[in-house]
N, C-alpha and C positions, 0 to 999 in steps of 0.2 A: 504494500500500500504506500503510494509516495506522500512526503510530508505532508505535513495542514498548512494550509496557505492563510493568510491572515484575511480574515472574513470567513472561513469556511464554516463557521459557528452561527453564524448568523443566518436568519430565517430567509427563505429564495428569494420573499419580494425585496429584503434590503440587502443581497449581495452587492457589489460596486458591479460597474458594466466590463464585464469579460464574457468571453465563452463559454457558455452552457451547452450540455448533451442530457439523453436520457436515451437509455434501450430497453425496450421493452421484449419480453418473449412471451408466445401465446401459445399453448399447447391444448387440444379438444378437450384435454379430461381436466382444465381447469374454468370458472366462474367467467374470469378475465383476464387480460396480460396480466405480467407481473412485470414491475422495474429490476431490469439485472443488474442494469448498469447506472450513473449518473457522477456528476462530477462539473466542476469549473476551471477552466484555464488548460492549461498541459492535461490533465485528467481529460476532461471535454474531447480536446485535438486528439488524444490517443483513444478513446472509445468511436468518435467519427472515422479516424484511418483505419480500425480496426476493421466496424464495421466495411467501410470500402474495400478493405483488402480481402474481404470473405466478398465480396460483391455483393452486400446489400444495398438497396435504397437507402441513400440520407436524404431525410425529409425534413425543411427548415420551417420550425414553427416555432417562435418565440414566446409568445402569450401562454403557448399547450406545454411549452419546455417549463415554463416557472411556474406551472399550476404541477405538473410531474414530478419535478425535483420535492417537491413538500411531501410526493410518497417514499416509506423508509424503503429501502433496498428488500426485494426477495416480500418482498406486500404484492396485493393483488390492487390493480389501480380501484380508486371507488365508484361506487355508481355516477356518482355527478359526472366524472369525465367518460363515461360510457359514449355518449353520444358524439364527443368530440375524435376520441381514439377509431370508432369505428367509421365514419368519416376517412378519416388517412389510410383505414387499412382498407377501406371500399374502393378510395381512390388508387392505392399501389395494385388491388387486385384487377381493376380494369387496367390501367396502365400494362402489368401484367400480361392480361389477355391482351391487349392490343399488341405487344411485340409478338406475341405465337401467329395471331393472326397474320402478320406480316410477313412472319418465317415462312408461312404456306402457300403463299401469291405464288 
């Protein structure tokens, strides 16, 4: 776990303006995602390259990033953000279909 960075104690809405990430993972036989990952600064930049390096989507949502970061690690997000998470995962799964579509022109 790399150091604490000064602010990291501090509640999402009053961190200073750096870099925020959140990953979420969703598997059938749970409720709803869960936060795997989150983090600000160097944390952040190595959770999005990580992701990118497995080639997943990074999806920039800053409003949805500082409402995520307030769930603890290894939590299931909560109802309230049901509607927003499913939204992006709606949107990556057409996005999704549209490249297969593609493939088969």
């Amino acid at each position: 776990m790399p150091p604490e960075l000064p602010g990291d104690d501090l509640p999402a809405s009053q961190q200073p303006d750096r870099p925020s990430a959140v990953a979420l993972s969703y598997a059938a036989k749970n409720k709803a995602p869960i936060v795997v990952a989150k983090g600000y600064g160097e944390v952040a930049d190595a959770i999005v390259q990580r992701a990118r390096d497995s080639g997943l989507y990074v999806h920039a949502s800053p409003d949805l990033v500082k409402l995520l970061m307030q769930v603890d690690l290894d939590v299931q997000i909560p109802p309230e953000l049901y509607v927003a998470v499913a939204e992006v995962l709606a949107w990556l799964y057409q996005l999704d279909n549209d490249s297969i579509r593609n493939l088969d022109v």
